[in-house]
LOVO-323157 format. One record per residue (C-alpha): x, y, z. Coordinates in nm, 3 decimals. Layout:
# LOVO-323157
<r xx="X" yy="Y" zz="Z"/>
...
***
This chain:
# LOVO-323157
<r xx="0.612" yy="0.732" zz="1.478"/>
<r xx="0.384" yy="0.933" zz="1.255"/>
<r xx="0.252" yy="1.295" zz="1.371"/>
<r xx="0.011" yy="1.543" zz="1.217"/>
<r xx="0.083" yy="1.911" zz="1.264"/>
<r xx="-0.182" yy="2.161" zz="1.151"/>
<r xx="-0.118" yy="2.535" zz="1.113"/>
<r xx="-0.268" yy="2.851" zz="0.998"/>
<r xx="-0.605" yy="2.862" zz="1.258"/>
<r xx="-0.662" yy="3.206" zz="1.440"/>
<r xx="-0.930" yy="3.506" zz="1.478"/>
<r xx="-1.079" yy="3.636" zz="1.181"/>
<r xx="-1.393" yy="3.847" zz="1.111"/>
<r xx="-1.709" yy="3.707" zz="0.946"/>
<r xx="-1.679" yy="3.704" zz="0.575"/>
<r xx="-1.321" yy="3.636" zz="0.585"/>
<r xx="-1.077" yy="3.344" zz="0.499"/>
<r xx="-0.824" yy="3.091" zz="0.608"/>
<r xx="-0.621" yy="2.851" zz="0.502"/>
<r xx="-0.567" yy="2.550" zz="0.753"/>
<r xx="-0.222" yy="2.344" zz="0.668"/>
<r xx="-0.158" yy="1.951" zz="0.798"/>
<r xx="0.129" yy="1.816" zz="0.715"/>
<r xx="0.255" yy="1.434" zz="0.808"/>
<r xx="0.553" yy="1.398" zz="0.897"/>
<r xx="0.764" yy="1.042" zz="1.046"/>
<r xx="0.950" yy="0.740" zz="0.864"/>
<r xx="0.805" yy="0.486" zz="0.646"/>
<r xx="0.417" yy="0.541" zz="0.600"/>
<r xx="0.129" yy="0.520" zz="0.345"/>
<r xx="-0.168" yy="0.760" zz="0.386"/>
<r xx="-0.502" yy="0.666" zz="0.275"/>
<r xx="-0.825" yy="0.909" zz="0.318"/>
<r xx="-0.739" yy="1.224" zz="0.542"/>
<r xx="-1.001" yy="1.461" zz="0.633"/>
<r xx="-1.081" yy="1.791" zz="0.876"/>
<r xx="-1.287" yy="1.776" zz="1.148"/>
<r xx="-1.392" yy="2.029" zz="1.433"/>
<r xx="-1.511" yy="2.071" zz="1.773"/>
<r xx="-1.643" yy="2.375" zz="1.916"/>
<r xx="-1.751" yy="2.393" zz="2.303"/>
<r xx="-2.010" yy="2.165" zz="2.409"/>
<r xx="-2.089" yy="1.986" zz="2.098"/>
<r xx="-1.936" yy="1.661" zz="1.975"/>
<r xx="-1.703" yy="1.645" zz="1.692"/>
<r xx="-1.742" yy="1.652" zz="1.332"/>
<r xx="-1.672" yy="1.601" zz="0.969"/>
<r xx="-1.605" yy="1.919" zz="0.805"/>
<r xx="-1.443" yy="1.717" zz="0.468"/>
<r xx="-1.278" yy="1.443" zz="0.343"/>
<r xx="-1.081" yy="1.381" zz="0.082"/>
<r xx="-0.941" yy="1.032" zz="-0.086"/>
<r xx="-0.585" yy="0.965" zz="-0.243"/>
<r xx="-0.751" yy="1.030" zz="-0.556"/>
<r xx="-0.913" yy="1.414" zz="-0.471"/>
<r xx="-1.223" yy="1.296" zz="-0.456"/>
<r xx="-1.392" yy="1.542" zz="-0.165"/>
<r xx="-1.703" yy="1.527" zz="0.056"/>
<r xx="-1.849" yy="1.835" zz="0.295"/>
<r xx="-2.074" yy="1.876" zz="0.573"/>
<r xx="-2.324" yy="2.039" zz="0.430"/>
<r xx="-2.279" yy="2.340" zz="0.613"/>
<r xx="-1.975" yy="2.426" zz="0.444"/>
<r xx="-2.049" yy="2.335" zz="0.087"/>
<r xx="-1.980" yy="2.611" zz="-0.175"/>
<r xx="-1.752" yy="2.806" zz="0.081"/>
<r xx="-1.512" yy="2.552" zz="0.165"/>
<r xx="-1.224" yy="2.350" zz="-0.025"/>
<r xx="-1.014" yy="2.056" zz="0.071"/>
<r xx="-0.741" yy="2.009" zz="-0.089"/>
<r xx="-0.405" yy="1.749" zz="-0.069"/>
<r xx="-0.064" yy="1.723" zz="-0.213"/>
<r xx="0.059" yy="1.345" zz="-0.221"/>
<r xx="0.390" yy="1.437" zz="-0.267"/>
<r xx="0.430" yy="1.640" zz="0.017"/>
<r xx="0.216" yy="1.450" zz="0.284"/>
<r xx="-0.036" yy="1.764" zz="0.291"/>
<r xx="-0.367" yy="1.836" zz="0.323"/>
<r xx="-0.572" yy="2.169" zz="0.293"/>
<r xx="-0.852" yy="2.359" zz="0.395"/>
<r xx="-0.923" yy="2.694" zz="0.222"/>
<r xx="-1.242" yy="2.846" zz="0.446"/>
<r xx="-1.408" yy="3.133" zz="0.270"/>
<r xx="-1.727" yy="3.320" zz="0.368"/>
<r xx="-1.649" yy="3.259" zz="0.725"/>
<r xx="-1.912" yy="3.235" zz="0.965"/>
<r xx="-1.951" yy="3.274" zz="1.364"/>
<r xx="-2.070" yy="2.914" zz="1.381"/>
<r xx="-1.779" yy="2.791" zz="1.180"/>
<r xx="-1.603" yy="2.846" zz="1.532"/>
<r xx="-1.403" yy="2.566" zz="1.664"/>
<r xx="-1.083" yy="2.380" zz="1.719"/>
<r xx="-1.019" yy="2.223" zz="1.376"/>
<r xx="-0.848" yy="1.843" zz="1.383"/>
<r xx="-0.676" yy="1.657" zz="1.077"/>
<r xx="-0.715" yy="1.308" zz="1.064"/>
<r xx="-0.556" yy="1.063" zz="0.834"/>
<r xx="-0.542" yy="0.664" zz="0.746"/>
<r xx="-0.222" yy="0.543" zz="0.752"/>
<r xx="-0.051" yy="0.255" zz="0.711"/>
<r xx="0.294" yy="0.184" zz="0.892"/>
<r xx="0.213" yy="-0.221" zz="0.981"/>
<r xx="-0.145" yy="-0.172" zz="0.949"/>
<r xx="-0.417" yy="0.079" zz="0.907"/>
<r xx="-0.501" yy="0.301" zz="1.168"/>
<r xx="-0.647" yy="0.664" zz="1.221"/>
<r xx="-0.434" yy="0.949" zz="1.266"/>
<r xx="-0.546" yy="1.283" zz="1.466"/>
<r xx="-0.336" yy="1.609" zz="1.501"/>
<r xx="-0.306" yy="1.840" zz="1.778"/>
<r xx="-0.590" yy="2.086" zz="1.632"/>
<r xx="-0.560" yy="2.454" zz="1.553"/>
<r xx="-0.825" yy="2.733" zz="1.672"/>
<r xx="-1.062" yy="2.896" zz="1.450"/>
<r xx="-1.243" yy="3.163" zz="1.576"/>
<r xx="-1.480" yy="3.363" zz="1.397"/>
<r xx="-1.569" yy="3.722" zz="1.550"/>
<r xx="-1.619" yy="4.093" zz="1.477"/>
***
């Protein structure tokens, strides 16, 4: 069994920061890609960024320049430093990871809340 746990969501004013944490955690697994994605009421999910084993990264555009994602290999853990926060950068925020235990399959956590408000 493999699970994703993020951490570090909450309320914060616009222009501020956060740091969003997932780590994986189980026996026996290889991770591939892993990314952040978020939802925020009424609209469908999406890409915020991905990053491969390597560190290369991709954004939304949205979020380019304010933004960083971020992993450590070694500890199973991926990142996601938001600066120059935003009202519409409210949502719940998802990790998702590749990885491979008998075969490749997508990984989501739980999600963490990210609100954005004065």
């Amino acid at each position: 069994q493999v699970q994703l746990v993020e951490s570090g969501g909450g309320l914060v004013q616009p222009g501020g920061s956060l740091r969003l944490s997932c780590v994986a955690s189980g026996s026996t697994f290889s991770i591939g890609a892993m990314g952040w994605y978020r939802q925020a009421p009424g609209k469908e999910r999406e890409l915020v960024a991905g990053i491969t084993v390597s560190g290369r990264a991709n954004y939304v555009d949205s979020v380019k320049g304010r933004f960083t994602i971020s992993r450590v290999n070694a500890k199973n853990t991926v990142y996601l430093q938001m600066n120059s926060l935003k009202p519409e950068d409210t949502a719940r925020y998802y990790c998702n990871a590749e990885i491979y235990k008998s075969s490749w399959n997508d990984y989501w956590g739980q999600g963490t809340q990210v609100t954005v408000s004065s």
